[in-house]
C-alpha positions as CSV (number, residue, x, y, z in Angstrom):
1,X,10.2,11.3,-8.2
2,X,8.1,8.6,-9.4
3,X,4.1,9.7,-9.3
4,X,3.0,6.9,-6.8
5,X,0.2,5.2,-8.3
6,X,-3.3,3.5,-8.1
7,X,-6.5,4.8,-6.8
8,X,-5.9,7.8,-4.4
9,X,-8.6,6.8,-1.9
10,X,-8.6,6.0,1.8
11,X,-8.2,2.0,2.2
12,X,-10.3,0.5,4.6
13,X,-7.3,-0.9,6.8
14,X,-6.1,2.9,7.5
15,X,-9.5,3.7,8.1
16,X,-10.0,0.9,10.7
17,X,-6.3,2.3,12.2
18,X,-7.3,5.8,11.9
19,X,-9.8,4.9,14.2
20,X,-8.3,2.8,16.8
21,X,-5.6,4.8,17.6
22,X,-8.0,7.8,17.6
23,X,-9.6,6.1,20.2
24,X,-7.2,5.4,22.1
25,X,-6.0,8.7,22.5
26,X,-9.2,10.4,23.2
27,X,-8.3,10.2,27.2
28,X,-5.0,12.2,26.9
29,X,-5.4,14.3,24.2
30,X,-6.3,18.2,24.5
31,X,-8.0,19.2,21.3
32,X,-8.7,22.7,21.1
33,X,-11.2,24.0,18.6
34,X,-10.1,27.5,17.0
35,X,-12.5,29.4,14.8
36,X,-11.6,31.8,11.7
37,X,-13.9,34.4,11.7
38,X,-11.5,36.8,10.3
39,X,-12.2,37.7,6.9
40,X,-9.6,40.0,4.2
41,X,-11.7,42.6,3.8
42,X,-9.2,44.5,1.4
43,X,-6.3,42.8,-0.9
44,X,-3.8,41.6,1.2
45,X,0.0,41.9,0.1
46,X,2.2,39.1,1.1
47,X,4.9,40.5,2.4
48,X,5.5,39.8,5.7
49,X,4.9,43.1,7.0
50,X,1.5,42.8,8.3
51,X,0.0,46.2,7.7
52,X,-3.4,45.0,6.5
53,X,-6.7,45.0,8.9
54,X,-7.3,41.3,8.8
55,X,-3.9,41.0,11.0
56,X,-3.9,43.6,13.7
57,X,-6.3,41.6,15.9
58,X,-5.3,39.4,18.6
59,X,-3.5,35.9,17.4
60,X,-5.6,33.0,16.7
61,X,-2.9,30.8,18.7
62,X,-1.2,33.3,21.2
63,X,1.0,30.3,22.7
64,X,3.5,27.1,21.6
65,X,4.1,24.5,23.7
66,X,7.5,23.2,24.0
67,X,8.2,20.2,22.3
68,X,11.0,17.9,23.7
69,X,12.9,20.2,26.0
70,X,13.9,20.3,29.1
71,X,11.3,21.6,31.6
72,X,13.5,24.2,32.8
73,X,14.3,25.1,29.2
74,X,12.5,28.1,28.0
75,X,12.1,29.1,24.4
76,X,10.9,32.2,22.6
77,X,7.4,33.3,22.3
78,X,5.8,31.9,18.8
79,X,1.8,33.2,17.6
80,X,-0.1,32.4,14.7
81,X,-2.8,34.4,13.0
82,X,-5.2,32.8,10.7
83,X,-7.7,35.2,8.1
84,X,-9.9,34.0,4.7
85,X,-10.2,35.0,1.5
86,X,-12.8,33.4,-1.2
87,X,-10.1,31.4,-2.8
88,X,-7.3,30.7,-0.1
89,X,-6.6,30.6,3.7
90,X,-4.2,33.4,4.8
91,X,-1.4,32.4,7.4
92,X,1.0,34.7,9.8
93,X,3.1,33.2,12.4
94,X,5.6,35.8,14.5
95,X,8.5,34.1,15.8
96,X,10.5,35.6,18.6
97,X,14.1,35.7,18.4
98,X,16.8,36.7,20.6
99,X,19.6,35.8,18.4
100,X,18.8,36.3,15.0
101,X,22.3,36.6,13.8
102,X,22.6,32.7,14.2
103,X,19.5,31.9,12.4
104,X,20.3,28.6,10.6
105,X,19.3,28.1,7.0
106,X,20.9,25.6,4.4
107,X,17.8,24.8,2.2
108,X,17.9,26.7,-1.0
109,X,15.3,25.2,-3.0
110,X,12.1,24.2,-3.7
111,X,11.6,20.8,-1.3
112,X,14.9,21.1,0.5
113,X,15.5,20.3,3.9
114,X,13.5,23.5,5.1
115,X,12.7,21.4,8.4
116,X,16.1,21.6,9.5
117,X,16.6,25.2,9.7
118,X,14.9,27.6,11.5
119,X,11.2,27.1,10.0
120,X,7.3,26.8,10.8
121,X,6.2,24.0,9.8
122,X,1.7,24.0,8.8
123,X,-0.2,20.6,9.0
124,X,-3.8,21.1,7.3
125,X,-6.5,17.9,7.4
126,X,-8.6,19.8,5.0
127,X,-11.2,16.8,4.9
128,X,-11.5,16.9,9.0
129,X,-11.4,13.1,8.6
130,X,-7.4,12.9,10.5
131,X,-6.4,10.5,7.6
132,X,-4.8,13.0,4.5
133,X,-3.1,16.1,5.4
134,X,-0.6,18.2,3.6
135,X,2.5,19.6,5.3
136,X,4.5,22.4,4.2
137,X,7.6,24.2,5.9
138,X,8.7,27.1,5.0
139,X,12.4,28.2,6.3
140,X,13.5,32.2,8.0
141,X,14.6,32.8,4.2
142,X,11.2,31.9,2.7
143,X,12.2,28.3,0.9
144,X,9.4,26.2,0.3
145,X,9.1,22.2,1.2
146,X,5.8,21.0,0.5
147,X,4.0,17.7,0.4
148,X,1.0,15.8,0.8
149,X,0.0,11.8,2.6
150,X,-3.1,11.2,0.5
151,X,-4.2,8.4,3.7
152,X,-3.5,7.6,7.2
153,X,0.3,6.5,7.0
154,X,1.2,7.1,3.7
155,X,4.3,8.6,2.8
156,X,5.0,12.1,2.2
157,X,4.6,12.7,-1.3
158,X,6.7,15.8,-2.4
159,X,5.8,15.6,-5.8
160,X,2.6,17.7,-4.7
161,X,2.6,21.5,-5.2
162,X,0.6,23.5,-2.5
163,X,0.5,26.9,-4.5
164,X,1.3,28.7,-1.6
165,X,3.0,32.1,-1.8
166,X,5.3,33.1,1.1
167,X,7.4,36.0,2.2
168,X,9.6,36.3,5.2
169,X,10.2,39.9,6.9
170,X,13.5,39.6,9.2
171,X,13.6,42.3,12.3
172,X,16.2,43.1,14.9
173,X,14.1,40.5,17.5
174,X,12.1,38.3,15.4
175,X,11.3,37.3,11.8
176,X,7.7,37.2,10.4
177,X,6.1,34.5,8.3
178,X,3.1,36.0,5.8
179,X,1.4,33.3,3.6
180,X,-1.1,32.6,1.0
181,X,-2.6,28.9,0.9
182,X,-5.1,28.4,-2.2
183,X,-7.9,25.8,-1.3
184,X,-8.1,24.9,-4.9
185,X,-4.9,23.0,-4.3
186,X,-5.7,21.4,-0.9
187,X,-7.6,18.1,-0.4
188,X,-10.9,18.8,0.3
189,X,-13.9,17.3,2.1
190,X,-17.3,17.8,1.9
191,X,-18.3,22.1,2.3
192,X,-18.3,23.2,5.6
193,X,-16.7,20.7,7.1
194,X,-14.2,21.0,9.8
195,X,-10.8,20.9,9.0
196,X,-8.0,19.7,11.7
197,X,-4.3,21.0,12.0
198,X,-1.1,21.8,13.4
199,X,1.4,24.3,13.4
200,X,4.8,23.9,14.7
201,X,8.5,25.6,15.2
202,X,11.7,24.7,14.4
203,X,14.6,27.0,16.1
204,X,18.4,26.0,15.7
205,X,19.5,29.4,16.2
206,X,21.1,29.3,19.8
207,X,23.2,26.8,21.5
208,X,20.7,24.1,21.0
209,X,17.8,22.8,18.5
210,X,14.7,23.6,20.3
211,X,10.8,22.7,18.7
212,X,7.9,24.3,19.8
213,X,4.0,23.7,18.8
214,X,0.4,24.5,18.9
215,X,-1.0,21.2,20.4
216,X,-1.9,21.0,23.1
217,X,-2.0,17.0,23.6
218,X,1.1,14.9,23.8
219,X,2.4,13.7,20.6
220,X,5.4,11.6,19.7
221,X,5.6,13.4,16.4
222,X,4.7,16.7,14.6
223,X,2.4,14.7,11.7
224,X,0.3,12.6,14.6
225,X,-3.3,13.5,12.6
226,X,-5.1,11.8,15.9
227,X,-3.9,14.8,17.9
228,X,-4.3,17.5,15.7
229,X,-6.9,20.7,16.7
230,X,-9.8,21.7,15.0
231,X,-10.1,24.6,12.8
232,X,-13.7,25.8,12.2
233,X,-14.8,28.0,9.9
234,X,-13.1,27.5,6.9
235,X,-15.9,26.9,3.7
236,X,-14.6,27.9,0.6
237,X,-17.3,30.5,-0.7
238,X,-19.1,28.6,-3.8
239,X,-17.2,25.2,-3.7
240,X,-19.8,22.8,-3.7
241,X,-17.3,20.2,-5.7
242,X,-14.7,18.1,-4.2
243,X,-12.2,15.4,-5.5
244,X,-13.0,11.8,-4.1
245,X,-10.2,10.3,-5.8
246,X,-7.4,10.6,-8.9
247,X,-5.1,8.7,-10.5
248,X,-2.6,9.9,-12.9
249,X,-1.8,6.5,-14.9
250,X,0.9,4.9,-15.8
251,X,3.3,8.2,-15.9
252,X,5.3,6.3,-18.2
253,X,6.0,7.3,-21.8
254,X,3.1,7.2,-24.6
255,X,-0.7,8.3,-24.0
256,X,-0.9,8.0,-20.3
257,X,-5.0,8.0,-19.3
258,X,-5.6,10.3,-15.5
259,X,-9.1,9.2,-14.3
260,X,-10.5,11.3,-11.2
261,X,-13.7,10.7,-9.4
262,X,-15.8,13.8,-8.8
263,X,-18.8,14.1,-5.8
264,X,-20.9,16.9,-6.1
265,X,-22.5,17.9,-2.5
266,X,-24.9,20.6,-4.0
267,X,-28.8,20.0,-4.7
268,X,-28.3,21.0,-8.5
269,X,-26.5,19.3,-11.4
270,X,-23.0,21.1,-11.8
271,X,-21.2,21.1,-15.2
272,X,-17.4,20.4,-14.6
273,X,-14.6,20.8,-16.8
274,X,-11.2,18.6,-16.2
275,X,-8.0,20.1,-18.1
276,X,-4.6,18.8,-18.0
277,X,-1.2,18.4,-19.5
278,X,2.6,18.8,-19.0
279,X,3.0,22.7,-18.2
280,X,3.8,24.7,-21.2
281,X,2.2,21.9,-23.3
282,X,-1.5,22.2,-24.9
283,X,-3.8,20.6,-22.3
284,X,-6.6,18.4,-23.1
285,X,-9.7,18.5,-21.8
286,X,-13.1,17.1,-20.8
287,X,-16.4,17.8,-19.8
288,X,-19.0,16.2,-17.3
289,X,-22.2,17.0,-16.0
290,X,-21.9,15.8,-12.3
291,X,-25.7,14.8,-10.9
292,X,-26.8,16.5,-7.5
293,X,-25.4,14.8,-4.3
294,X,-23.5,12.3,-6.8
295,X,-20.6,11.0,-7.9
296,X,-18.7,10.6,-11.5
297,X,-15.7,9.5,-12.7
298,X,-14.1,11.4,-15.8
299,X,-10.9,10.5,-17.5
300,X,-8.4,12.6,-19.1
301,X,-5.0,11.3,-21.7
302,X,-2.1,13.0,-21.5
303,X,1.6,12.4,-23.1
304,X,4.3,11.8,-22.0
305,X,8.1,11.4,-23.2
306,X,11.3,10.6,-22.0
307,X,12.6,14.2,-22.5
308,X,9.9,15.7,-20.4
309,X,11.5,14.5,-17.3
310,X,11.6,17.4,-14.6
311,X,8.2,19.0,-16.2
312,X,5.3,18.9,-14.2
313,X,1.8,17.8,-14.8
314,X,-1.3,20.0,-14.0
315,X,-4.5,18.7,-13.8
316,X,-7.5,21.3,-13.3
317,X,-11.1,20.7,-12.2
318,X,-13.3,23.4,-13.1
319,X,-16.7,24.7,-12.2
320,X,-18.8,27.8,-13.5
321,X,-15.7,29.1,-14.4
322,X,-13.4,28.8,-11.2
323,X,-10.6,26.4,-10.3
324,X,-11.9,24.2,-7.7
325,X,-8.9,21.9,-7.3
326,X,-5.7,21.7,-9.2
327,X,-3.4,19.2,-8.8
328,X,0.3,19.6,-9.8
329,X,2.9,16.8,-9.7
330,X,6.3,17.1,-10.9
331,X,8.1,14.4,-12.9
332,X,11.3,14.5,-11.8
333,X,11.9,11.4,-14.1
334,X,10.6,9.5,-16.8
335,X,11.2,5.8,-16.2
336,X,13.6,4.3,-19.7
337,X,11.1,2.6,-21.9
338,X,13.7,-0.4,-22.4
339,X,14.0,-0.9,-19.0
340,X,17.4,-2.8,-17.4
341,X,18.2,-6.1,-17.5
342,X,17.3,-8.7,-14.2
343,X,21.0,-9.3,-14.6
344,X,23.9,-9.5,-16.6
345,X,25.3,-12.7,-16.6
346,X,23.2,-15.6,-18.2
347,X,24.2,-19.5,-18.5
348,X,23.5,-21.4,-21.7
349,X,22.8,-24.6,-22.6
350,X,22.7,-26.9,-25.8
351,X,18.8,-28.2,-24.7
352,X,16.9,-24.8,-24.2
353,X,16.5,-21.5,-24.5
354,X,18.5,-18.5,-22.1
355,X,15.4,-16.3,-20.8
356,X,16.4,-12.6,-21.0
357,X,13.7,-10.4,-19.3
358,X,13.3,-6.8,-18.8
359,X,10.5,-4.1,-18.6
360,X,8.7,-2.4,-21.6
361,X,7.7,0.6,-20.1
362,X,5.5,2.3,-21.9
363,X,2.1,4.0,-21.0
364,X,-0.8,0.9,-21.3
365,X,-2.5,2.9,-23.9
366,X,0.3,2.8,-26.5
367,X,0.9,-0.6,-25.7
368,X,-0.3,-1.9,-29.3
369,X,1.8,-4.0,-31.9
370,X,5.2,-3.3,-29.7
371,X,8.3,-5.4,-31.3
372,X,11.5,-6.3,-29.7
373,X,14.1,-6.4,-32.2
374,X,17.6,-8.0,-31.2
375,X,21.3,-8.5,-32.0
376,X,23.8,-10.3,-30.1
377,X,27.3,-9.4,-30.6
378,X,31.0,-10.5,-30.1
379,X,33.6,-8.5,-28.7
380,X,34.8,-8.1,-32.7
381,X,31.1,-6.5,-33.3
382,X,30.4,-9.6,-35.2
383,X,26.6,-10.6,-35.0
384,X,26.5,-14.1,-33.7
385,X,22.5,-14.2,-33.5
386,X,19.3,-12.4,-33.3
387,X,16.1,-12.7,-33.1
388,X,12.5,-10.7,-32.5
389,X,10.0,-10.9,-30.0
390,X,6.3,-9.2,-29.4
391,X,6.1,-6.9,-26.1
392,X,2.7,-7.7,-25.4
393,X,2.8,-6.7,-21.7
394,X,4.9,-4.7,-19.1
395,X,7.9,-7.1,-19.8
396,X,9.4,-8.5,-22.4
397,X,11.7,-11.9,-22.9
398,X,14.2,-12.6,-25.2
399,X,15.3,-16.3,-25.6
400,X,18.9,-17.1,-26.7
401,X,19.7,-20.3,-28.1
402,X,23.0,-21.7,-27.5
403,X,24.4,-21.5,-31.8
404,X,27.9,-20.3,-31.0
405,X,30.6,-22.1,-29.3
406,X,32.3,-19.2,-27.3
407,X,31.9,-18.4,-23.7
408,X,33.2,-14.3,-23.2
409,X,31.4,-11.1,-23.2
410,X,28.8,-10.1,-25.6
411,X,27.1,-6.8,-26.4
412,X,23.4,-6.8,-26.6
413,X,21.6,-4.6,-28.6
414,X,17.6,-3.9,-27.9
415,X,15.5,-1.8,-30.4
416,X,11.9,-1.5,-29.5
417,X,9.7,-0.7,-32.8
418,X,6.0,-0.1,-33.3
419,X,4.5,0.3,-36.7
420,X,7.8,0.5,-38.5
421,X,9.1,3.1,-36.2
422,X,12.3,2.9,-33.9
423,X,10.8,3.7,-30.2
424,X,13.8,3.3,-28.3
425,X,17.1,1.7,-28.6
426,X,19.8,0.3,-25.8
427,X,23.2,-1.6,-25.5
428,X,23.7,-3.6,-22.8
429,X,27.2,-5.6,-22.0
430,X,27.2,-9.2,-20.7
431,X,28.9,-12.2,-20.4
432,X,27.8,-16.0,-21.5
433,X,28.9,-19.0,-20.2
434,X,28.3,-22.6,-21.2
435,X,26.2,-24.1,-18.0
436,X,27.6,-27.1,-16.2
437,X,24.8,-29.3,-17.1
């Protein structure tokens, strides 16, 4: 997946939207306010078994709505329990099942289709401010989907990692979701503030799909941020340092630059240290003292080549030692520095020059004293012209003079050099005819 990029910052627009519709729903919506006072007094196992203390009190959410069913329809009971540790937000959710035997699950891995078996799907607005939120589902086997809308509309970016750690326990009558969610890897707003949220439950085991959830107010879908509850409580002991905004670069290949914004909300000047780099690669990193009650932008290069497609980039933030966010994006490609053609077919003519464009993609930074080298060639691999050209942006053209008499197909060959040294290389085929004027 291609690291969306830009700022990652609310726009005003979405704001303004955010708002309205927020207002708009104020009548009919029910927002509950929930409170975590529980705190894990001793290490907690994730498991899925429950044992420790934290979980033998009563459920934070002791009842699910149904969602979309019949009113005489009835589905099994669903509760939620909710405790804190220093570093991360610990999740339970019991769900009730008659029929376990025809529990559906197809997704096998990492960001599968884990909503469409039988699952729990978590909504968290860790800034309170109903415009980002992350949503992870995790599926009755314990596969993982997880992604995160960085402003009000924006599309589900699974690219994200949410660190959490999951296990499922199965029983003859229900099956038992245990989780660890680390706030280093969550979006988060100023300290203290409260965060909103939503739970919800997908069943397929039976004769029907049925959907259940925490809310109270009507929605029209499980991700509607306006509707979500309130979830108080939750201030990350020590985190007095939160990300306003990042941006990883170009994510293309060369020395790509990631430049984050940091605010500091405490009353004393904190000393931050940014790290970064593909996994398994040596990270670089920066330092920055961040003034109190102020923000500063630090940037960080990393590299990048077209054989590390499918690694991921981490990106940490740290403070008096501890991780206070992390951010992990996975590149599940690398786009081709000599990027396709706009099309294969091109018309020539004896007055000017044939235009042939296509992208250089290669990270802005590295973008110094790039050459297009070219060769055009018959079907016989004869070279019937060539030519250079400086790739001084992200697109290159190549101009082809009509100096051969032969309409047909052609081979094009592309090399990309810098310095004397061969970047990247590609063949194209396409075919040349004389234009009718």
């Amino acid at each position: 997946m291609k690291t969306p990029q830009g700022r990652r910052m609310l726009p005003m627009f979405p704001k303004l939207l955010a708002a309205i519709l927020l207002m708009g729903t104020a009548v009919s919506a029910q927002i509950e306010t929930y409170v975590v006072d529980v705190v894990a007094k001793q290490p907690v196992v994730i498991d899925g078994h429950l044992r420790e203390e934290c979980w033998q009190g009563p459920a934070l959410i002791k009842e699910f709505q149904p969602y979309r069913l019949a009113p005489e329809a009835s589905m099994p009971e669903t509760r939620a329990w909710l405790a804190k540790e220093k570093d991360a937000l610990l999740i339970a959710v019991e769900c009730m099942e008659p029929d376990m035997k025809s529990l559906y699950l197809k997704a096998t891995e990492h960001d599968g289709k884990t909503w469409m078996d039988d699952s729990v799907e978590l909504f968290f607005n860790p800034a309170g401010d109903r415009q980002s939120h992350v949503q992870i589902v995790v599926n009755a086997n314990g596969v993982i989907m997880d992604g995160i809308s960085d402003y009000f509309g924006a599309k589900l970016d699974l690219s994200w990692e949410s660190g959490l750690i999951a296990k499922v326990q199965k029983q003859k009558d229900r099956w038992i979701l245990e989780a660890r969610l680390p706030y280093a890897n969550l979006p988060l707003g100023q300290p203290g503030a409260d965060w909103t949220f939503h739970i919800a439950r997908g069943r397929r085991a039976g004769v029907q799909t049925q959907l259940a959830t925490s809310l109270k107010s009507t929605i029209s879908k499980f991700a509607e941020l306006t509707a979500f509850d309130v979830l108080r409580g939750i201030s990350p002991e020590g985190l007095r340092l939160s990300l306003v905004a990042y941006d990883f670069g170009d994510c293309q290949v060369g020395r790509n630059e990631a430049r984050l914004t940091l605010k500091n909300w405490d009353k004393q000047a904190a000393e931050v240290v940014v790290r970064g780099g593909l996994s398994g690669q040596k990270a670089s990193e920066r330092t920055v003292t961040v003034a109190p009650q102020q923000e500063a932008d630090v940037s960080l290069e990393w590299e990048l080549t077209e054989q590390d497609a499918g690694a991921s980039l981490e990106i940490e933030v740290l403070s008096a030692g501890r991780v206070v966010r992390k951010l992990v994006r996975q590149l599940a490609t690398v786009p081709p520095v000599l990027g396709k053609l706009e099309r294969n077919v091109f018309y020539l003519t004896d007055s000017e020059a044939t235009a042939v464009r296509f992208p250089v993609q290669v990270a802005t930074l590295s973008r110094r004293q790039l050459t297009v080298s070219w060769w055009l060639a018959a079907q016989d691999g004869r070279c019937v012209v060539s030519g250079f050209t400086h790739a001084m942006g992200p697109e290159a053209v190549l101009r082809i003079f009509w100096s051969f008499a032969e309409n047909g197909r052609y081979q094009l060959l592309r090399r990309l050099e810098q310095d004397g040294r061969i970047i990247a290389e590609s063949r194209d085929d396409i075919v040349l005819i004389q234009g009718p004027f």
